[in-house]
C-alpha positions as CSV (number, residue, x, y, z in Angstrom):
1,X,-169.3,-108.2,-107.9
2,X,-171.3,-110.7,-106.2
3,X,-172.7,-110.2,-102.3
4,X,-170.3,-113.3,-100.9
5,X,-167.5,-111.9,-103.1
6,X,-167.7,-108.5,-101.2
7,X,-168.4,-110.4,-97.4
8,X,-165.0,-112.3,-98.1
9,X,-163.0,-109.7,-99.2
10,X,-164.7,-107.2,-96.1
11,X,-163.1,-109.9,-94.1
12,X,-159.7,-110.3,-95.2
13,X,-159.1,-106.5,-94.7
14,X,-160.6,-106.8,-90.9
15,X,-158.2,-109.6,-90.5
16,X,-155.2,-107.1,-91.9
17,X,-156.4,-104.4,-90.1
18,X,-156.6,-106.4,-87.0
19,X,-153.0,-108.3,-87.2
20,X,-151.9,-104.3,-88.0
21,X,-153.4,-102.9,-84.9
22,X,-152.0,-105.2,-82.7
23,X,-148.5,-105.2,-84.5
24,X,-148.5,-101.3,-83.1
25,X,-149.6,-102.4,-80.3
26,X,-146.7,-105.1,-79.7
27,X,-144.2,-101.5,-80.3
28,X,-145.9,-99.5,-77.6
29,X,-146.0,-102.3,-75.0
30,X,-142.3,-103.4,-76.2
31,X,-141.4,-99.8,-75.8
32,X,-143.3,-99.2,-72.3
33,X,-141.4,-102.4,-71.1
34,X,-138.1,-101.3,-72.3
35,X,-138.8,-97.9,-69.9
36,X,-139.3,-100.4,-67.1
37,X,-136.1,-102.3,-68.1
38,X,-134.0,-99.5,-68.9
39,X,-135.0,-97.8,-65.5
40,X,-134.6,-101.0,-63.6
41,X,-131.3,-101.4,-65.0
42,X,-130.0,-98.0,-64.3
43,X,-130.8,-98.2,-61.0
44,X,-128.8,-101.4,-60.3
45,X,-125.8,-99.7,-61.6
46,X,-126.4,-96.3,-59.5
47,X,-126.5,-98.5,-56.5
48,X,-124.0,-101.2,-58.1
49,X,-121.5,-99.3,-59.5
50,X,-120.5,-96.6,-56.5
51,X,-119.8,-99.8,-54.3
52,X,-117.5,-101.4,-56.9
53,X,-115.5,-98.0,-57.0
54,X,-115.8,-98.0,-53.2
55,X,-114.3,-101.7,-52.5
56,X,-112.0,-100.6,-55.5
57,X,-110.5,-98.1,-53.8
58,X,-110.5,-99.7,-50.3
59,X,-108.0,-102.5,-51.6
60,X,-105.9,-100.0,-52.8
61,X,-105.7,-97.8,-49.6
62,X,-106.0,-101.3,-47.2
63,X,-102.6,-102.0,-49.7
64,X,-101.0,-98.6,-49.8
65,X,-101.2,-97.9,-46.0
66,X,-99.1,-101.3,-45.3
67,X,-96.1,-100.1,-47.3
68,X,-96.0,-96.5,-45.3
69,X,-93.7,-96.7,-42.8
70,X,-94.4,-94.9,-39.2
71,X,-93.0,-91.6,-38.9
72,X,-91.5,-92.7,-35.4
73,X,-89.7,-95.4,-37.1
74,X,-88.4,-93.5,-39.4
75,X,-86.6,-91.2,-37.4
76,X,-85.6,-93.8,-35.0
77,X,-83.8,-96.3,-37.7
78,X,-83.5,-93.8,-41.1
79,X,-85.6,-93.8,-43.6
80,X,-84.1,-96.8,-45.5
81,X,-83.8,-99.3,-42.2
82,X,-87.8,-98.3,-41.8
83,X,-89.0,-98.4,-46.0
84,X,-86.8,-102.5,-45.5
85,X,-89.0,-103.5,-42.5
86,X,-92.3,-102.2,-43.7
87,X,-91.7,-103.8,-47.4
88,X,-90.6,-107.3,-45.6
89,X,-93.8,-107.0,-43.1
90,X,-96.1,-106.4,-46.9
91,X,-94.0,-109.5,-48.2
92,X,-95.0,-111.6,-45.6
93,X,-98.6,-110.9,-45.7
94,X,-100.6,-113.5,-47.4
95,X,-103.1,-111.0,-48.5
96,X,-100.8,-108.3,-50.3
97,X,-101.8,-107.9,-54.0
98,X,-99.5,-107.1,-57.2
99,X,-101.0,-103.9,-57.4
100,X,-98.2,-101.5,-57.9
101,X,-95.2,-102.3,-60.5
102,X,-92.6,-99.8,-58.0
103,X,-92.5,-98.7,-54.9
104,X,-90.4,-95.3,-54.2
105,X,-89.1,-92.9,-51.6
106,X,-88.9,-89.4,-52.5
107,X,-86.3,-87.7,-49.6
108,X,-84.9,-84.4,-49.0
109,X,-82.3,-83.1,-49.0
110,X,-81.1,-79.8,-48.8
111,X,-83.5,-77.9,-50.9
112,X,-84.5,-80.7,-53.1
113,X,-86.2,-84.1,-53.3
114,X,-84.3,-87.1,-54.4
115,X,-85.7,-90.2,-55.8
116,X,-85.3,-93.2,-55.0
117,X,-86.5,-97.2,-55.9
118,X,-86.9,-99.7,-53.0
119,X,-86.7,-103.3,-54.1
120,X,-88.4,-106.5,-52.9
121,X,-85.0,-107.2,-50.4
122,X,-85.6,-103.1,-48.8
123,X,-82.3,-102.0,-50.6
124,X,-83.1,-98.5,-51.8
125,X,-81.0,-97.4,-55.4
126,X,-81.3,-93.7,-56.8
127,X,-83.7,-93.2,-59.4
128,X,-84.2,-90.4,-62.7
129,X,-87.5,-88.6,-62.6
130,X,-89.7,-89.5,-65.4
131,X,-90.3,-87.0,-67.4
132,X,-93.8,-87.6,-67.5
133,X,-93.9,-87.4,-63.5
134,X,-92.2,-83.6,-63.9
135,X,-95.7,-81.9,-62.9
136,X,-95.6,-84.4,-59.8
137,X,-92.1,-83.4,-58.8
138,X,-92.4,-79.7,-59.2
139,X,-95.5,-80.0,-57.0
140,X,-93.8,-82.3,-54.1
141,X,-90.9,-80.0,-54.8
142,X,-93.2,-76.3,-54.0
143,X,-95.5,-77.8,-51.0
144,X,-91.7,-79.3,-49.5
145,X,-90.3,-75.4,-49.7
146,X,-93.7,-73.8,-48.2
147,X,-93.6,-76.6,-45.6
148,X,-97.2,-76.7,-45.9
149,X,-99.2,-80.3,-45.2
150,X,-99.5,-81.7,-49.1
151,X,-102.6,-83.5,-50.1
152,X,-102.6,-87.0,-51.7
153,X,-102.6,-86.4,-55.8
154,X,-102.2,-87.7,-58.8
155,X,-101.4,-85.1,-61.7
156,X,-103.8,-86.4,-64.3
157,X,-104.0,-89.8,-64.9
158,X,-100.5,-90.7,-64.2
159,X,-100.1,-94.1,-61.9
160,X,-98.6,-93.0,-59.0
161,X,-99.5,-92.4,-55.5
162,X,-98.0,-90.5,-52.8
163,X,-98.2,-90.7,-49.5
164,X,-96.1,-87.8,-46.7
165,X,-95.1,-89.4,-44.1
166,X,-94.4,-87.3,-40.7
167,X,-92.7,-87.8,-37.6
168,X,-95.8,-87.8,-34.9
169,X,-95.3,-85.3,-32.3
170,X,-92.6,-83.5,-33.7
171,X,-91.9,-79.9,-33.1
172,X,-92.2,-79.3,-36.7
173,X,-94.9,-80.7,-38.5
174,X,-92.3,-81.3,-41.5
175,X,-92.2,-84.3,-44.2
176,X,-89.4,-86.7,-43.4
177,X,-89.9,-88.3,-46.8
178,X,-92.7,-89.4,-49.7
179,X,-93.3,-92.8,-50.6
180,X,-94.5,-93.2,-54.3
181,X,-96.4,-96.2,-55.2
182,X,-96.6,-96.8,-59.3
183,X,-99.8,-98.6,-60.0
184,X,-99.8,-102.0,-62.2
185,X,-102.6,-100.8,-64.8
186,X,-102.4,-103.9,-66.5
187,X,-103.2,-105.9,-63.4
188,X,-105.9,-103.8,-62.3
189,X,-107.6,-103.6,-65.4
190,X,-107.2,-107.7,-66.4
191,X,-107.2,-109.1,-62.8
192,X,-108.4,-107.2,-60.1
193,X,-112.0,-105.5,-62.2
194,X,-113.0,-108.3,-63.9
195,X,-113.2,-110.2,-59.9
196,X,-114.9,-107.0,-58.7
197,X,-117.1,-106.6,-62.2
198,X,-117.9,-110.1,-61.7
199,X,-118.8,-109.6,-57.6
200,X,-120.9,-106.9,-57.6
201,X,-122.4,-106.4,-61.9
202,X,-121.8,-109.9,-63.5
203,X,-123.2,-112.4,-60.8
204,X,-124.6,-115.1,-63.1
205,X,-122.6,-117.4,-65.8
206,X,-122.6,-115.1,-68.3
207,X,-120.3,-111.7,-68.4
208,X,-122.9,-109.1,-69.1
209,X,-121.0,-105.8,-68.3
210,X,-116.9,-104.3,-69.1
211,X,-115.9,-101.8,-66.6
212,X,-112.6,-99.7,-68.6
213,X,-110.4,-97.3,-66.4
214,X,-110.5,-93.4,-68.0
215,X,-111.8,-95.2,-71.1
216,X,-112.3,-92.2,-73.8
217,X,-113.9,-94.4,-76.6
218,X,-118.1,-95.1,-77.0
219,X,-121.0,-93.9,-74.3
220,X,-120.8,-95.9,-71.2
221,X,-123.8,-97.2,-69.2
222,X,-122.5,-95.6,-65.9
223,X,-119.6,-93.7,-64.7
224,X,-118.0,-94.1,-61.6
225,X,-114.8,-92.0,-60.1
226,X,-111.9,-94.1,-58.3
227,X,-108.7,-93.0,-56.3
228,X,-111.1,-91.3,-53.9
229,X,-110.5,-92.3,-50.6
230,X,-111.8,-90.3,-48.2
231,X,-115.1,-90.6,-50.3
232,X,-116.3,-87.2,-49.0
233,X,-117.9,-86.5,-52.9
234,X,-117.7,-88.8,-55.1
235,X,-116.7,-86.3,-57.8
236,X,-113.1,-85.9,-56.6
237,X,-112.0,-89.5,-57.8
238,X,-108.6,-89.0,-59.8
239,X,-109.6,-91.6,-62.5
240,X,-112.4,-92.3,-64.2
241,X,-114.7,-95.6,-63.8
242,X,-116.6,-96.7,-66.7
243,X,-119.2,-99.6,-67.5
244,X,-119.7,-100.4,-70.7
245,X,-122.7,-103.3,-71.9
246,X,-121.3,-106.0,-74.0
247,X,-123.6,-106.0,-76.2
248,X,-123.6,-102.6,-77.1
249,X,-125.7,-99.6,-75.1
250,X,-128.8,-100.7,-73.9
251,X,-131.0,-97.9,-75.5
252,X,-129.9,-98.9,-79.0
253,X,-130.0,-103.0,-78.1
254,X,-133.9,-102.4,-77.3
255,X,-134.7,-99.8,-79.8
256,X,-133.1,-102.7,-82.6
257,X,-135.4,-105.3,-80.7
258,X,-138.0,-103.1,-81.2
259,X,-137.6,-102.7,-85.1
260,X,-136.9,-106.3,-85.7
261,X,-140.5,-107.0,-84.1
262,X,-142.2,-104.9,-85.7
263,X,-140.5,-105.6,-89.4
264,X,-141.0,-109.4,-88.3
265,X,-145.0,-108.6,-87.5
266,X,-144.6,-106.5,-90.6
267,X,-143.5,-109.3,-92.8
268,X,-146.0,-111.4,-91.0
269,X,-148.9,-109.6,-92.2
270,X,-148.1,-109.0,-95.4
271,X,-147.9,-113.2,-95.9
272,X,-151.1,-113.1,-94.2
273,X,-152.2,-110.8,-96.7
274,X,-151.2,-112.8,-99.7
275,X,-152.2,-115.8,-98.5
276,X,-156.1,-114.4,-97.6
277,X,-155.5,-113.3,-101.1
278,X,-154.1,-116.0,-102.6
279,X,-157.2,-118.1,-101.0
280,X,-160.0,-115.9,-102.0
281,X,-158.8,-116.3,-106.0
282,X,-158.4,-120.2,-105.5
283,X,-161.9,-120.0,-103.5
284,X,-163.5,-118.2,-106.3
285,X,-162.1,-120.5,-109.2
286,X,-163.0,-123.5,-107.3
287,X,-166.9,-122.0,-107.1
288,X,-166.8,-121.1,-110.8
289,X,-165.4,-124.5,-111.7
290,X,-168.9,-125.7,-109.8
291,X,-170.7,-123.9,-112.0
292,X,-169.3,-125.0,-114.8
293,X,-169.6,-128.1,-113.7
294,X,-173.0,-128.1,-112.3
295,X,-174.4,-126.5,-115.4
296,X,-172.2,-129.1,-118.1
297,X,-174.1,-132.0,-116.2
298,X,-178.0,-130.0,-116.2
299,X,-177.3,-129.3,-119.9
300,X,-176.2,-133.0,-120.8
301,X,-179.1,-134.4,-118.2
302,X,-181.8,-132.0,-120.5
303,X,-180.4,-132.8,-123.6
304,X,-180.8,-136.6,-122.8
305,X,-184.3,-136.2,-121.5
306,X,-185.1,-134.6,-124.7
307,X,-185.4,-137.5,-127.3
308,X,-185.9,-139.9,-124.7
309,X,-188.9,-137.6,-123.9
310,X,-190.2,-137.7,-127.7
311,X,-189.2,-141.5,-128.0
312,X,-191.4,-142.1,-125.1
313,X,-194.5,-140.2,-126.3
314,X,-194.0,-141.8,-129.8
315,X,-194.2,-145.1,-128.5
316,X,-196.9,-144.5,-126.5
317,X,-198.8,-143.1,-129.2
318,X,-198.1,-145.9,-131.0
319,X,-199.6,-148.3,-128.7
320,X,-202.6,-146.6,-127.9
321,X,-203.3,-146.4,-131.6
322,X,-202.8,-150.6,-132.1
């Protein structure tokens, strides 16, 4: 093998070796950027998501408190004659949203709590307990009987609020009634997130984020706790907040950029590596065909010079002898 024949091919394997070292290079900046991304990103939706949760809840407590009726009122008028004035006051405001399918009144009476549904006109009409509300009832029904001052609740992720509602300044600090407030899931998930999402995650033309209440399915990007309005700790939200990327998790989205790269450069150097080779074989027929070529025209030149050589002596031979 030939000096030049070793040069070239000493360069084509720099070249490889060069394109290949900068192909794993390309992975660890691509990696070290997605770090920088991925950490710049979760820290948006640390800071993000908690004040979507927050305004969350503050439109459903700015909401909830409008249809509870004063306690003084309702000992003054009944409990019926106050639920129809503060329900027509919450019609009449231009702001009130859909948020809850049914609004209720749990009462006493006697020893027990009845139910019943307020419509849109204030007329109140007995109700049934769900079934599925029977943790919710036995738990109104035990705090009623100790007397004690109930919390707000919400026995797992059923939709319903409640509210006590007390007669201020009375000489026993008693519950005059409940008012329940079913929550519209479907309009809080289809209306009122995606306006918040878009607010305070999605700001440009393009929807980048899904935000799913007590969503069980797939690992979310950030979790965030609603129904927590005192906000005291943020752990003591009643649902569950999550915020899902469209496109999939972020981690796997950049580690499958990553891999495409580096198969692309991959791919990219192995054409680079045929076609060095590829040129080197069309580079060394092309010299040995200019060879051939170059010794096919000195042959035919000597061959002619040959006789015309001993044709030329002859004849001047020939005229020297004359």
């Amino acid at each position: 093998m030939s000096r030049q024949v070793i040069l070239e091919w000493s360069l084509a394997g720099v070249m490889v070796l060069l394109c290949a070292g900068m192909t794993a290079l390309q992975y660890r900046w691509t990696g070290d950027l997605a770090k920088a991304e991925t950490a710049r990103i979760a820290a948006t939706l640390a800071q993000q998501v908690p004040r979507l949760a927050t305004e969350f809840d503050s439109i459903l407590e700015t909401n909830a408190e409008a249809l509870q009726p004063e306690g003084d009122l309702v000992a003054a008028q009944g409990w019926q004659a106050a639920c129809a004035a503060t329900l027509h006051r919450w019609n009449q405001n231009p702001k009130a949203r859909p948020l809850f399918r049914r609004v209720l009144a749990v009462v006493p009476k006697d020893d027990d709590l009845e139910l019943f549904e307020l419509g849109l006109s204030g007329n109140a009409r007995p109700a049934v307990w769900p079934g599925e509300w029977s943790a919710l009832h036995a738990n109104l029904l035990t705090m009623y009987r100790r007397q004690g001052f109930p919390r707000r609740m919400i026995e797992g992720v059923t939709p319903v609020l409640e509210f006590p509602i007390f007669q201020e300044g009375g000489k026993e600090h008693r519950e005059l009634l409940w008012i329940l407030l079913e929550l519209d899931t479907s309009y809080l998930q289809n209306q009122l997130l995606p306006a918040l999402t878009k607010q305070y995650l999605n700001p440009g033309p393009d929807a980048e984020y899904d935000v799913r209440l007590n969503a069980t399915a797939g690992q979310p990007d950030a979790n965030a706790t609603v129904l927590n309005f005192e906000r005291r700790n943020e752990s003591e939200g009643r649902w569950n907040m999550s915020v899902y990327r469209r496109g999939g998790s972020l981690d796997r989205a950049i580690a499958a950029a990553r891999w495409r790269n580096f198969a692309a450069s991959g791919f990219l150097i192995i054409l680079m590596g045929l076609a060095g080779f590829a040129l080197l074989h069309y580079t060394r027929s092309s010299r040995r065909l200019a060879e051939m070529q170059f010794q096919f025209v000195a042959g035919v030149s000597h061959e002619f010079r040959t006789p015309l050589t001993v044709i030329r002596g002859a004849a001047i031979t020939y005229c020297t002898a004359w």
